[in-house]
C-alpha positions in Angstrom: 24.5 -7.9 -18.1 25.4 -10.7 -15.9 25.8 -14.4 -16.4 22.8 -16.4 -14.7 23.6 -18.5 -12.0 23.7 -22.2 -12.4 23.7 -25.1 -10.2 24.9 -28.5 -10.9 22.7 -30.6 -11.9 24.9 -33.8 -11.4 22.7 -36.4 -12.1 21.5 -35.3 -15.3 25.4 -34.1 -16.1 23.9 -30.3 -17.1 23.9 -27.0 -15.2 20.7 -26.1 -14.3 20.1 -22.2 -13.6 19.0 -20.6 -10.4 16.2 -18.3 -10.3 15.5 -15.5 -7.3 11.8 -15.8 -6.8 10.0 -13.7 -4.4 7.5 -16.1 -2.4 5.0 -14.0 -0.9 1.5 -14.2 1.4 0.0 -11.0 0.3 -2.7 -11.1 2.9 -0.7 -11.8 5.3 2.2 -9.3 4.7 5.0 -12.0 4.5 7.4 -12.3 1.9 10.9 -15.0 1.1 13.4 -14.6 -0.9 14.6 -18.0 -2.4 16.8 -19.3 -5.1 16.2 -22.1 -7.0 16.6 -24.4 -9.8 14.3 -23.3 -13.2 13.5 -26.9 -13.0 11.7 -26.6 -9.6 8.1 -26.9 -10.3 5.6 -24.4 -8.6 3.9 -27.5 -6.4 7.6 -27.5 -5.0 8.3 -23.6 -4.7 4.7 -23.3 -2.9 5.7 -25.7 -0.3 8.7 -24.2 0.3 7.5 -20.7 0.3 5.1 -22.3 2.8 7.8 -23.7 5.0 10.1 -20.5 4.9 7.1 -17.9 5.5 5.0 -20.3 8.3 8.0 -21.6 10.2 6.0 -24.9 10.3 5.4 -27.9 8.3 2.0 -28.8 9.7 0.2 -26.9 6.6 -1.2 -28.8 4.1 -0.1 -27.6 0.7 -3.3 -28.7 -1.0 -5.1 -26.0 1.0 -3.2 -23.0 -0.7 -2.9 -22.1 -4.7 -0.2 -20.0 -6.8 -0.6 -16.9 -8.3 1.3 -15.4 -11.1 1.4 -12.2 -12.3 -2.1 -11.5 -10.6 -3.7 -14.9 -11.6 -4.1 -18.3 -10.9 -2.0 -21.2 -11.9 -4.0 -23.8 -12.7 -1.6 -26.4 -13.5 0.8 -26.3 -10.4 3.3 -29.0 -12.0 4.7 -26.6 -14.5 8.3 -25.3 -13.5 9.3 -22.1 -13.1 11.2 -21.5 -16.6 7.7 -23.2 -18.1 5.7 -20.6 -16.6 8.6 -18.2 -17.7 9.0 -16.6 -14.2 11.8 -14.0 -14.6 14.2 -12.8 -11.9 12.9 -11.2 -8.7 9.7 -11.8 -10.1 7.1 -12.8 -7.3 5.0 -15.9 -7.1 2.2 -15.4 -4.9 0.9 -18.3 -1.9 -2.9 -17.7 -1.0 -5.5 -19.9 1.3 -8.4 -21.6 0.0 -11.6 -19.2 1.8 -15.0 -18.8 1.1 -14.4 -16.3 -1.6 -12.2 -18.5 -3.2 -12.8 -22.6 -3.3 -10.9 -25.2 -4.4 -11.2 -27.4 -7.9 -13.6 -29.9 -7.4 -11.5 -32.9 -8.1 -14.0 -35.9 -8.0 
């Protein structure tokens, strides 16, 4: 088995290990491979997922949610070792639509 990877965490003075998450837009057939920090919380991995699969910055993250393993994160400031996302594993990036709305946050 193989030692995980670890970045430096230098302000903290700790190593921080590196995840390989799959980001993926099922509907739309688009999938990134990133690694990142277990620390990086899923607000964080969406919007980069978002950046990488998009190629632009002009989406609003608040229009998209995360699903793991087949369901949705409700709380979207967990990390990734929180959630207890595994190597490889996939996180999934989906649009708000009609079949699916938003929290009503009022």
């Amino acid at each position: 088995m193989s030692e995980p990877r670890q970045t430096d965490a230098r302000a903290a003075g700790e190593t921080v290990p590196l995840i390989t998450v799959r980001l993926i837009m099922p509907d739309r057939w688009l999938e990134h491979v990133a690694e990142l920090p277990a620390t990086t919380t899923l607000a964080e991995a969406k919007r980069i997922g978002l950046r990488a699969l998009l190629l632009r910055d002009s989406d609003d993250p608040g229009d998209f949610y995360v699903e793991y393993a087949e369901k949705q994160v409700p709380d979207e400031s967990m990390t990734l070792s929180e959630l207890g996302v595994q190597e490889r594993e996939a996180l999934s990036i989906r649009a708000y639509d009609l079949g699916h709305y938003p929290r009503f946050r009022g």
